[in-house]
C-alpha positions as YAML, in Angstrom:
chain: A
units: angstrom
residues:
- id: 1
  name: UNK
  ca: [130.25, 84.70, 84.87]
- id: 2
  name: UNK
  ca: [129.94, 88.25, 86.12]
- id: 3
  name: UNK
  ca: [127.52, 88.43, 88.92]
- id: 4
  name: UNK
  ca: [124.33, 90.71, 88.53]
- id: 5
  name: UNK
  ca: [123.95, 93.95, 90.41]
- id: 6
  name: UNK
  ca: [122.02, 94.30, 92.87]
- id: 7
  name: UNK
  ca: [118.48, 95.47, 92.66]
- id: 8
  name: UNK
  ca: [118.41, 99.80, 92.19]
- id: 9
  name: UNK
  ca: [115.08, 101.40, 93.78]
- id: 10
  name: UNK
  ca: [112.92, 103.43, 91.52]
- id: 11
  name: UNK
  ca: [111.32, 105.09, 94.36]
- id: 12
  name: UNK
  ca: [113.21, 107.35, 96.76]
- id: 13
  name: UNK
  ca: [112.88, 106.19, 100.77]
- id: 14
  name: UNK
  ca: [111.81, 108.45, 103.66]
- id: 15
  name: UNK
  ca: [113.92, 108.74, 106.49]
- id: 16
  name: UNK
  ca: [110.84, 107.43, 109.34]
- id: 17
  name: UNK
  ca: [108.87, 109.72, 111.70]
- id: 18
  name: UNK
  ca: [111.71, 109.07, 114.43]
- id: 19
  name: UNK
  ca: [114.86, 109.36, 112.42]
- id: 20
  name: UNK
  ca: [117.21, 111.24, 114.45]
- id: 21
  name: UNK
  ca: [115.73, 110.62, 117.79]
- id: 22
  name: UNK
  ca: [117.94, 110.07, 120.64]
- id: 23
  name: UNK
  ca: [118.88, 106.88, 120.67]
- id: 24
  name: UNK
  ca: [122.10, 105.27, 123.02]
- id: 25
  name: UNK
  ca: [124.93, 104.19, 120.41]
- id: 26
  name: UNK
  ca: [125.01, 100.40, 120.15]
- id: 27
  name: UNK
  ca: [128.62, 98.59, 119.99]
- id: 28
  name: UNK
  ca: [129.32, 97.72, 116.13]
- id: 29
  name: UNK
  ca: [130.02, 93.79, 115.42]
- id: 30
  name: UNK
  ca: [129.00, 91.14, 113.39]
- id: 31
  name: UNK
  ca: [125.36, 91.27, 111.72]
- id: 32
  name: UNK
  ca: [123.41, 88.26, 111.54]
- id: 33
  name: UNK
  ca: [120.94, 88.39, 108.82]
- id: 34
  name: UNK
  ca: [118.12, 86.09, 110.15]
- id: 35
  name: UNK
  ca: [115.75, 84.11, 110.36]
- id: 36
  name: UNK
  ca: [117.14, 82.19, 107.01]
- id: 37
  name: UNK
  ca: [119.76, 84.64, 105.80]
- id: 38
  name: UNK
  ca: [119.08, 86.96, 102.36]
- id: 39
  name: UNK
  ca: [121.58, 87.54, 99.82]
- id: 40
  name: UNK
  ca: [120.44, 91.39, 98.74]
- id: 41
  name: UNK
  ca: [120.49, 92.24, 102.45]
- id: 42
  name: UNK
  ca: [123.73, 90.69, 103.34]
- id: 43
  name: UNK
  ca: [125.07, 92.53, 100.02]
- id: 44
  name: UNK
  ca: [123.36, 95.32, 102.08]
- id: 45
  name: UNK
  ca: [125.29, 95.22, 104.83]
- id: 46
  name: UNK
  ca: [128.56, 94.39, 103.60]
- id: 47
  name: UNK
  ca: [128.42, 97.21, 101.23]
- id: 48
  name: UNK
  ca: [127.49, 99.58, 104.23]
- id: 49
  name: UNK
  ca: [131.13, 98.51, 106.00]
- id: 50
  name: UNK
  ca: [129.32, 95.95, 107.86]
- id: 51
  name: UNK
  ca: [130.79, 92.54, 108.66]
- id: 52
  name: UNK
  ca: [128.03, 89.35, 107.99]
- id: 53
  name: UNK
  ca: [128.10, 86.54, 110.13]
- id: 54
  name: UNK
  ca: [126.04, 83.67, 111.55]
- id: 55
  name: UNK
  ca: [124.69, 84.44, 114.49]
- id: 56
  name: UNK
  ca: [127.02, 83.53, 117.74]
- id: 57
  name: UNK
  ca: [128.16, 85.05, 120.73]
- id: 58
  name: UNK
  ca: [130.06, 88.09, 118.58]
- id: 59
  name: UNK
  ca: [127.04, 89.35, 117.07]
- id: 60
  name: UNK
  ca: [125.62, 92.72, 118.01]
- id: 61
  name: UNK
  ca: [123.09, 93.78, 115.39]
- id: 62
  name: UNK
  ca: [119.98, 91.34, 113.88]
- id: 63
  name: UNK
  ca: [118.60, 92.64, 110.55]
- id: 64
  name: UNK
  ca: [115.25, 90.52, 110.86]
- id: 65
  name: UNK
  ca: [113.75, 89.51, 107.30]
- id: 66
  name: UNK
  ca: [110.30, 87.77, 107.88]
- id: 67
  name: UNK
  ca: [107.26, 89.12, 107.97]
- id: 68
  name: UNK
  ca: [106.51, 87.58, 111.22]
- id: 69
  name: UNK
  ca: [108.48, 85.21, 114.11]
- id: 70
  name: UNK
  ca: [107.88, 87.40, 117.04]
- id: 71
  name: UNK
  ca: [108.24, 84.41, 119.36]
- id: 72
  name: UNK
  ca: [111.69, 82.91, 117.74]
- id: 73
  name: UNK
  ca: [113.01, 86.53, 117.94]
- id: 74
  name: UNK
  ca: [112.17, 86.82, 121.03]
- id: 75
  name: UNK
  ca: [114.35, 83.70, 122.00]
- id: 76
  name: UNK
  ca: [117.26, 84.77, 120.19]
- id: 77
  name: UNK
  ca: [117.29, 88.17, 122.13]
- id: 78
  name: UNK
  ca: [116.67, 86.29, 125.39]
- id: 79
  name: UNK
  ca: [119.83, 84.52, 124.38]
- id: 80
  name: UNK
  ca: [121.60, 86.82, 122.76]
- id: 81
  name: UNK
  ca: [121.91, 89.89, 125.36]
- id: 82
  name: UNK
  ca: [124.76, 91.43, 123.61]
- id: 83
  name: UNK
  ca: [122.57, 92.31, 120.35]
- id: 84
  name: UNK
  ca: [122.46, 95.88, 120.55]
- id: 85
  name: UNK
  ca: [120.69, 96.73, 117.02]
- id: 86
  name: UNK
  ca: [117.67, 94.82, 115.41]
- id: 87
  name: UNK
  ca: [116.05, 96.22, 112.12]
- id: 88
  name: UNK
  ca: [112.20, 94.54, 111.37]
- id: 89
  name: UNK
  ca: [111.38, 94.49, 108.16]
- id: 90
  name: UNK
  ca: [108.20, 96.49, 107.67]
- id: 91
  name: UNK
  ca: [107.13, 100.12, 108.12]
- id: 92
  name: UNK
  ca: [104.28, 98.56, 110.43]
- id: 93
  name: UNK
  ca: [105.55, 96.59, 113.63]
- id: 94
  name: UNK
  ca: [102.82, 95.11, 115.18]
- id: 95
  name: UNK
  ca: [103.57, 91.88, 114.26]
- id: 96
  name: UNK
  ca: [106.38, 92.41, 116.94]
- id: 97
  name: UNK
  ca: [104.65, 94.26, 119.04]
- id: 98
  name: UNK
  ca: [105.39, 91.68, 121.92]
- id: 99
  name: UNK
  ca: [108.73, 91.47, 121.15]
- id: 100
  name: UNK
  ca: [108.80, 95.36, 121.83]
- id: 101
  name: UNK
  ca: [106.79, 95.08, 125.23]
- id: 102
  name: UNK
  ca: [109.30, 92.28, 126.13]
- id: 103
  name: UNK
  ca: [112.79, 94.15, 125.51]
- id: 104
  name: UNK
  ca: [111.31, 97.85, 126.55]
- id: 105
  name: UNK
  ca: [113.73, 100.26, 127.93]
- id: 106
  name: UNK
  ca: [116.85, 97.44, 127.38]
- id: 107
  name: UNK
  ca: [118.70, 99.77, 125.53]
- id: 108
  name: UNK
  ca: [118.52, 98.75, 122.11]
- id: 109
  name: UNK
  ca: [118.04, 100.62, 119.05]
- id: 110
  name: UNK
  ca: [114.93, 98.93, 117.18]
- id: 111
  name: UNK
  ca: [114.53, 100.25, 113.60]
- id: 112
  name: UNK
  ca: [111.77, 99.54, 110.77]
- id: 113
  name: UNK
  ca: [111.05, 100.29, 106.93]
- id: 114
  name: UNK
  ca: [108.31, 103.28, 107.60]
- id: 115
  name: UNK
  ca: [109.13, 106.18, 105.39]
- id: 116
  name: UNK
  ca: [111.03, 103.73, 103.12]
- id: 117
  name: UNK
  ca: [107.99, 101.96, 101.21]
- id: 118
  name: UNK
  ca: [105.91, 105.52, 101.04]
- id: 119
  name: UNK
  ca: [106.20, 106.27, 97.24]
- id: 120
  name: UNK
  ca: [104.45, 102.57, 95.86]
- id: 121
  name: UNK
  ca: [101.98, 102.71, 98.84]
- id: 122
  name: UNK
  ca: [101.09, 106.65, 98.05]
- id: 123
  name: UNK
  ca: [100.81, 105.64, 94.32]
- id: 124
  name: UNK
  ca: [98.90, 102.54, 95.53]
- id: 125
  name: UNK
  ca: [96.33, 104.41, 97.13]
- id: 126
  name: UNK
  ca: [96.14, 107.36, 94.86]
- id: 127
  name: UNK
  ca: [94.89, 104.78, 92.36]
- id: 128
  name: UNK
  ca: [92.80, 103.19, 94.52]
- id: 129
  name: UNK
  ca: [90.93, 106.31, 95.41]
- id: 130
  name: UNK
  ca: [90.68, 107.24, 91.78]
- id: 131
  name: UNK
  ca: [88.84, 103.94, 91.22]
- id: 132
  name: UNK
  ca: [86.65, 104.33, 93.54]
- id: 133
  name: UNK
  ca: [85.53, 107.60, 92.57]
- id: 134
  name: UNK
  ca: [85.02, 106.55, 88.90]
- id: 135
  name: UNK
  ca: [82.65, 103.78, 89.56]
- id: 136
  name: UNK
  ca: [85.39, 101.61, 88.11]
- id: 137
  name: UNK
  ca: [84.85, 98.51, 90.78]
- id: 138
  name: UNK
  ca: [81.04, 98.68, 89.55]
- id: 139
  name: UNK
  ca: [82.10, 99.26, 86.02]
- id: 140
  name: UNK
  ca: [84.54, 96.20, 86.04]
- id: 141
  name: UNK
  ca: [81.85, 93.92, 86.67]
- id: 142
  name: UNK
  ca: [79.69, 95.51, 84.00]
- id: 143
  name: UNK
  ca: [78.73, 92.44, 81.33]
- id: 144
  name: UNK
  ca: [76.57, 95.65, 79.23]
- id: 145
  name: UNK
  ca: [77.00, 98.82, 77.82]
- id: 146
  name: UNK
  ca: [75.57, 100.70, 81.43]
- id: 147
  name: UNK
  ca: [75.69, 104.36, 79.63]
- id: 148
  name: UNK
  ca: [74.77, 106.84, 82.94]
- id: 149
  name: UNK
  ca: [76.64, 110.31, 84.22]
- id: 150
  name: UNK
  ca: [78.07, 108.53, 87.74]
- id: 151
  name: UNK
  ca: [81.55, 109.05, 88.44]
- id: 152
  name: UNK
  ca: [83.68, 112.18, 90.97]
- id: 153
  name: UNK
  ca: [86.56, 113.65, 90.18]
- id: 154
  name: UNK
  ca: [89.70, 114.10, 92.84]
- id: 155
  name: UNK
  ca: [90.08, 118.12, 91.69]
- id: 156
  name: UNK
  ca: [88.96, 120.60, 94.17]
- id: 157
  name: UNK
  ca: [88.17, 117.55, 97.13]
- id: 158
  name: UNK
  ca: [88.19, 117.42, 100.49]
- id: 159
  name: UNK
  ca: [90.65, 115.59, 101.50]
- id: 160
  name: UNK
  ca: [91.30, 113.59, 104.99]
- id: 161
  name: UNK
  ca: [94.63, 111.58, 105.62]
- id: 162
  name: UNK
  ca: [94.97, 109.62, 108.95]
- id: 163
  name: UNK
  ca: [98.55, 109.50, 110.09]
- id: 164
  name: UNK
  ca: [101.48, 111.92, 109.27]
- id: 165
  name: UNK
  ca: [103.99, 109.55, 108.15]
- id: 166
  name: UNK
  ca: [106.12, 108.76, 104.26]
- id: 167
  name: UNK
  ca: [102.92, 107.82, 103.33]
- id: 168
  name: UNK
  ca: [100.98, 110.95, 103.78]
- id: 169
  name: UNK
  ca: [104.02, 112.88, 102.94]
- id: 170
  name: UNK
  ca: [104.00, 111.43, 99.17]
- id: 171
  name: UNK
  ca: [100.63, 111.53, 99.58]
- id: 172
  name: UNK
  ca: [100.55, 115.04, 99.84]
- id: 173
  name: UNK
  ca: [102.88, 115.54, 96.98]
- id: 174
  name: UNK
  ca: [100.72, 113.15, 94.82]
- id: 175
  name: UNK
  ca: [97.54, 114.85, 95.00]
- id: 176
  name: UNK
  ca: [99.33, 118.57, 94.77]
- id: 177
  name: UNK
  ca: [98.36, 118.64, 91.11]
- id: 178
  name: UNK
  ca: [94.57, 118.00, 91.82]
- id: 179
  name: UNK
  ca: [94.23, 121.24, 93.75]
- id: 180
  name: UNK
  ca: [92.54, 119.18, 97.26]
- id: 181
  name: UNK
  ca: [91.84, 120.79, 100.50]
- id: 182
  name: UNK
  ca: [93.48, 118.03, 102.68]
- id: 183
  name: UNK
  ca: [93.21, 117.73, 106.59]
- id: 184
  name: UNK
  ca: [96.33, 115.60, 108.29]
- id: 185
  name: UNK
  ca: [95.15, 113.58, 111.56]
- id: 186
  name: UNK
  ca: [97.55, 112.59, 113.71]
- id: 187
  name: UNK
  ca: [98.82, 112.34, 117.49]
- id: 188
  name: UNK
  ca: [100.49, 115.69, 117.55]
- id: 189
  name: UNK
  ca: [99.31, 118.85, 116.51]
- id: 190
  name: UNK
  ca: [102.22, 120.12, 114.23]
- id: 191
  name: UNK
  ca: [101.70, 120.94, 110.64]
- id: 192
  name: UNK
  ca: [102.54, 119.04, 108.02]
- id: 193
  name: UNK
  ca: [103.80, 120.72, 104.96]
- id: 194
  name: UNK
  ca: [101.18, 120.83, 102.07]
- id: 195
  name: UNK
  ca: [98.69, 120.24, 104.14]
- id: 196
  name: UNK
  ca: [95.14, 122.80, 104.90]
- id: 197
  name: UNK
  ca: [95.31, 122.07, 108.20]
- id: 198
  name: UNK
  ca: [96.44, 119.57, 110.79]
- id: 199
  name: UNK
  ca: [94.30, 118.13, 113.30]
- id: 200
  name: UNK
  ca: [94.99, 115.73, 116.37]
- id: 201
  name: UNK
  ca: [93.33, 112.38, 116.48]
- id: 202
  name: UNK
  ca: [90.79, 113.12, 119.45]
- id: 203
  name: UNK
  ca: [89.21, 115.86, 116.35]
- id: 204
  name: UNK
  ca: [88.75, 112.72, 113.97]
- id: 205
  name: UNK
  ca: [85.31, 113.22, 113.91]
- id: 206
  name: UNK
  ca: [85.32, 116.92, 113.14]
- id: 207
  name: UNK
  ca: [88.13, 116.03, 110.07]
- id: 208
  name: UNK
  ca: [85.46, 113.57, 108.96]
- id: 209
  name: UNK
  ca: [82.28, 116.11, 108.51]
- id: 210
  name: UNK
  ca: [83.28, 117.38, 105.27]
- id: 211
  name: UNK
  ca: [85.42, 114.65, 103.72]
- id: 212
  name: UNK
  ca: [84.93, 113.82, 99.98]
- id: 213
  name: UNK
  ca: [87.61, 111.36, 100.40]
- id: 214
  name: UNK
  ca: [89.69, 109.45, 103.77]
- id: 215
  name: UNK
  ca: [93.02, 107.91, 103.16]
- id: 216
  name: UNK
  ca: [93.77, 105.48, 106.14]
- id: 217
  name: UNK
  ca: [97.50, 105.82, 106.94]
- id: 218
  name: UNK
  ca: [98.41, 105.13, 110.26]
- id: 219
  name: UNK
  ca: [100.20, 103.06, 111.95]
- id: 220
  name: UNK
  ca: [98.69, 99.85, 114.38]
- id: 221
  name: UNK
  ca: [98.04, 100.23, 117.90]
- id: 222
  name: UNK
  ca: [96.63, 99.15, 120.53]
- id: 223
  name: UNK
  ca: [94.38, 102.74, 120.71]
- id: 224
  name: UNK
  ca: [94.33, 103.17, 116.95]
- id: 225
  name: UNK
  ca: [92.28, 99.30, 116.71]
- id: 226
  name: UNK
  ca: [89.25, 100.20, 114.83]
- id: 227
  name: UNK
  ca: [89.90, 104.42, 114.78]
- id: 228
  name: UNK
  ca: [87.12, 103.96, 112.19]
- id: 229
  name: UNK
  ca: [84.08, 102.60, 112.87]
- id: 230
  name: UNK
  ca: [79.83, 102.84, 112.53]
- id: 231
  name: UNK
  ca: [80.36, 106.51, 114.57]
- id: 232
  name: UNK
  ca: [82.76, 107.84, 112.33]
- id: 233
  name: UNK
  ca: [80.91, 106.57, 109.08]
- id: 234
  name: UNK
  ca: [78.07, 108.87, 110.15]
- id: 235
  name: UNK
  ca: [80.11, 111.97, 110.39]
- id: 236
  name: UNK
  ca: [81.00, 111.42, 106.86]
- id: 237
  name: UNK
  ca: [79.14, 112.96, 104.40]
- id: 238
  name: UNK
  ca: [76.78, 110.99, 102.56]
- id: 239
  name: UNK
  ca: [78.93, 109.22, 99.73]
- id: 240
  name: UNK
  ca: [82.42, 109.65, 100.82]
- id: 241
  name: UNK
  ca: [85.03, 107.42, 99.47]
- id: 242
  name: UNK
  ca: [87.46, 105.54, 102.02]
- id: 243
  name: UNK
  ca: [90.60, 103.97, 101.00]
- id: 244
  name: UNK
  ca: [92.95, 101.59, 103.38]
- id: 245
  name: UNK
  ca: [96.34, 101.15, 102.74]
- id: 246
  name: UNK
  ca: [97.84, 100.87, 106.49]
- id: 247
  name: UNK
  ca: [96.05, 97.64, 108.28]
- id: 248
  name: UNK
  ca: [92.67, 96.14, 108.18]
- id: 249
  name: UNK
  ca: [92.52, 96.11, 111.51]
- id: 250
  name: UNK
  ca: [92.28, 100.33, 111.92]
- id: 251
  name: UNK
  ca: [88.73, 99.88, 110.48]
- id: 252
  name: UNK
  ca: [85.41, 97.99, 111.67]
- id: 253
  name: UNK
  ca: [84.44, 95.70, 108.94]
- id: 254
  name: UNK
  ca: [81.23, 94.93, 110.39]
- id: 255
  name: UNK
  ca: [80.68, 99.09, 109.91]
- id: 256
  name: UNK
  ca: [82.48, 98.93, 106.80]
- id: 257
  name: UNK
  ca: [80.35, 97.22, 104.90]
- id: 258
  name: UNK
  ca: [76.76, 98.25, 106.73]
- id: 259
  name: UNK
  ca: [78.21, 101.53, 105.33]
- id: 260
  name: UNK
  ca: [78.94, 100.39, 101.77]
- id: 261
  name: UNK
  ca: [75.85, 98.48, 101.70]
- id: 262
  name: UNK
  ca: [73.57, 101.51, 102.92]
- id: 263
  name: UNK
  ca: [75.25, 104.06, 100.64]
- id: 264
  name: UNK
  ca: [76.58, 105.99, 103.45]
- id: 265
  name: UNK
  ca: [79.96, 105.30, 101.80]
- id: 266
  name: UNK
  ca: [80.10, 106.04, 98.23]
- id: 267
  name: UNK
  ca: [83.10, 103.69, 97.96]
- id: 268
  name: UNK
  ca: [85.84, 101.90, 98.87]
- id: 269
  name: UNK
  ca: [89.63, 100.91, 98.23]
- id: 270
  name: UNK
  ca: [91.23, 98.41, 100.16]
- id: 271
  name: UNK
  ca: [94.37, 97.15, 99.99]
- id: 272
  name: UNK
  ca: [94.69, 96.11, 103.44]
- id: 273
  name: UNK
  ca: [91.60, 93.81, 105.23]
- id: 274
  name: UNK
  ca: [90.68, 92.87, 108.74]
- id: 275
  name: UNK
  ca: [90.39, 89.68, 108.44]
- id: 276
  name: UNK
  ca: [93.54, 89.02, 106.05]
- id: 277
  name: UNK
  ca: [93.72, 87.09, 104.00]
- id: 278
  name: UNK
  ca: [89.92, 88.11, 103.27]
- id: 279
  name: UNK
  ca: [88.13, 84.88, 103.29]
- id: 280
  name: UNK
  ca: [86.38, 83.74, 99.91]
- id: 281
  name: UNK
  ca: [82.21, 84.87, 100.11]
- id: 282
  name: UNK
  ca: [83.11, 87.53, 102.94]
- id: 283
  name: UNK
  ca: [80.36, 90.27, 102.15]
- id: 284
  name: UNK
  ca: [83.65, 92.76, 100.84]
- id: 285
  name: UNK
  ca: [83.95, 90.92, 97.94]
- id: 286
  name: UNK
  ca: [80.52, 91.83, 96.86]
- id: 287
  name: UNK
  ca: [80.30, 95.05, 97.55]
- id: 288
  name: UNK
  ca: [79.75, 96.59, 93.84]
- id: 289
  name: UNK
  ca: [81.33, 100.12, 95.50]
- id: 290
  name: UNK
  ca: [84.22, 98.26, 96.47]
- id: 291
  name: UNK
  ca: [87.71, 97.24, 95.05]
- id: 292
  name: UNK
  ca: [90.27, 95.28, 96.91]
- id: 293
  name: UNK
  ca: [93.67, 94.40, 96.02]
- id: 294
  name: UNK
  ca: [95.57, 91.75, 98.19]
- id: 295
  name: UNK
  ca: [98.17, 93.46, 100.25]
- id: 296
  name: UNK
  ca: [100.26, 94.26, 97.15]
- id: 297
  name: UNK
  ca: [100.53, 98.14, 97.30]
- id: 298
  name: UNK
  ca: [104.47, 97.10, 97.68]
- id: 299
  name: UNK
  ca: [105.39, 94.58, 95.53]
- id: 300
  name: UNK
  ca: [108.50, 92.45, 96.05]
- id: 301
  name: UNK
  ca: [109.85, 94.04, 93.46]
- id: 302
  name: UNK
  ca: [109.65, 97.36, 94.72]
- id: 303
  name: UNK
  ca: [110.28, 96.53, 98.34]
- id: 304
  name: UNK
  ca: [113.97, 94.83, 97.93]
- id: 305
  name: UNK
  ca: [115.61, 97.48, 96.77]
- id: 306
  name: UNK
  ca: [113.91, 99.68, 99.14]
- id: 307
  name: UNK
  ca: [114.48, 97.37, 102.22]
- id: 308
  name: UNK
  ca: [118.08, 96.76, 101.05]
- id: 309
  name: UNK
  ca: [118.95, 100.61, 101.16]
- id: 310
  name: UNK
  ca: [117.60, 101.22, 104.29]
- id: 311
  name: UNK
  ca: [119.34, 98.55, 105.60]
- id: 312
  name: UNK
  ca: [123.06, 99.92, 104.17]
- id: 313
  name: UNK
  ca: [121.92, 103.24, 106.00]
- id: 314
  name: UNK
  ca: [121.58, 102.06, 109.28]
- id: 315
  name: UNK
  ca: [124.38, 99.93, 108.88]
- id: 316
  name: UNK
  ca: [126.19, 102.48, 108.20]
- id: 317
  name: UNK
  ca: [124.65, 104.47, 111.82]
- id: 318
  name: UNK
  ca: [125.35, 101.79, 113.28]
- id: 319
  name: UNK
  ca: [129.04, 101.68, 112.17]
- id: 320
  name: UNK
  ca: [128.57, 105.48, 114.16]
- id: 321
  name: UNK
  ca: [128.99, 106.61, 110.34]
- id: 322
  name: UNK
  ca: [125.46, 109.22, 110.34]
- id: 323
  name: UNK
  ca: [121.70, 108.41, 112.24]
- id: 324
  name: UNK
  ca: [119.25, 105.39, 112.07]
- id: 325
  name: UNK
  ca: [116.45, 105.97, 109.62]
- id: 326
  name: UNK
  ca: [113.34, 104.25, 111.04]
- id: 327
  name: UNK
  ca: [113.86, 104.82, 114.88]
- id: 328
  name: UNK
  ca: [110.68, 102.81, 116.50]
- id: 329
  name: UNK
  ca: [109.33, 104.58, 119.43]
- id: 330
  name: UNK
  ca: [108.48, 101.73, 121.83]
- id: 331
  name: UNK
  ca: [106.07, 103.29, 123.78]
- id: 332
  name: UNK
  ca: [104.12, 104.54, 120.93]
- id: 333
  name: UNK
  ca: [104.23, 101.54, 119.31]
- id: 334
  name: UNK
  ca: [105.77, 102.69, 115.80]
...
């Protein structure tokens, strides 16, 4: 029986903010695909020139799978002081963030996924947006013919994206055809093409005053924890629409829903919630201006592929065969 190819993406990857940073050149050896081994990524690796192997005394790069075992990881670097490459899964590390603290300045090259889930996540959120600006979360509970002239369209808005990453990038590109007036916020102040303008994060509040719509985009840290909040809400203009597709945790519930509940916010779209899972009666699921969808803007099916190419790329850097995509600065967190 002929075995199936692997998975092809349908969406093309972004290097990562850092790819190409300096980085000190790890000694190739055996990967260990961990914690419980995957087939696709092995497949990954060996296509990439890379040799699999259970993890031992030889190996020298760790592509991580789960979604989360900071503290076994941590133990198997502990033990494991030869490992001189370890990939983590997600575009978003701070699930590891303490494994990053720990092993700071060791030497090793840590890569992620950011840039390589950007096209579902930018389509994710483009939709969500949309939604929300065409009453459709109020419309979708709608049990009679509600005939009234609500509803916004995304042509000629004001756009605000926090975070400057594959996600605003496709963004960007996305929203091209509907003629916005988009403001990039972000740590540094270099432009980002397609954008109006580019402002640094300490002018958040300034980006906000005009906003017709805020995409959150950025990555989780310990000083981007709650970037939104009950301040920023009130330099929004009265009805804005805010959509979350990064973590939960970059906005204040509490002010999230006193803002959807007083109209300051016209809307929401959430696909990301702080807590998460969101429990069953929280207020969010109420809100008639809001729509939430569980963490799903990359779907398994989308991710794999994506995960598994990124992974044959920086095998192949690590092979000293071209640069790691995905570069995680440690002291910024990302």
């Amino acid at each position: 029986m002929t075995k199936a190819p692997p998975p092809r993406p349908r969406h093309r990857t972004h290097p990562g903010a850092h790819s190409g940073a300096p980085v000190g050149v790890p000694v190739p050896g055996p990967v260990a695909v961990l914690p419980g081994g995957d087939s696709v990524v092995a497949d990954a690796v060996r296509t990439a020139g890379g040799v699999v192997e259970a993890l031992s005394t030889s190996t020298r790069g760790i592509v991580w799978t789960a979604a989360s075992g900071a503290d076994e990881l941590t133990a198997i670097l502990d033990e494991h002081t030869r490992v001189g490459w370890v990939q983590l899964p997600w575009a978003g590390v701070d699930a590891f963030a303490s494994v990053l603290e720990r092993f700071r300045g060791d030497g090793r090259v840590w890569t992620s996924a950011k840039g390589a889930y950007a096209q579902p996540v930018a389509e994710h959120a483009l939709m969500l947006a949309l939604s929300a600006l065409r009453e459709l979360p109020r419309r979708a509970r709608a049990r009679s013919w509600e005939a009234d002239e609500r509803g916004r369209s995304m042509f000629g808005a004001a756009v605000v994206i926090v975070g400057a990453g594959g996600i605003a990038v496709e963004l960007l590109r996305l929203l091209s055809v509907f003629d916005v007036r988009a403001t990039i916020v972000r740590r540094r102040a270099e432009p980002v093409p397609g954008a109006f303008r580019t402002l640094t994060a300490d002018r958040l509040g300034e980006a906000l005053e005009h906003a017709d719509v805020v995409f959150v985009a950025a990555a989780l840290t310990r000083g981007t924890r709650r970037l939104l909040g009950a301040a920023e809400f009130e330099r929004l203009p009265k009805g804005a629409v805010l959509v979350n597709v990064a973590r939960g945790a970059l906005v204040d519930t509490d002010a999230l829903v006193d803002a959807l509940r007083s109209g300051r916010l016209g809307g929401a779209g959430l696909d990301v919630t702080d807590p998460e899972p969101l429990p069953p009666g929280h207020p969010l699921w109420s809100a008639v201006n809001c729509v939430i969808t569980p963490h799903v803007a990359d779907t398994e099916a989308m991710t794999v592929p994506l995960f598994a190419e990124r992974v044959a790329r920086n095998t192949r850097a690590f092979l000293g065969d071209g640069r790691f995509e995905g570069v995680i600065d440690v002291d910024a967190g990302y």
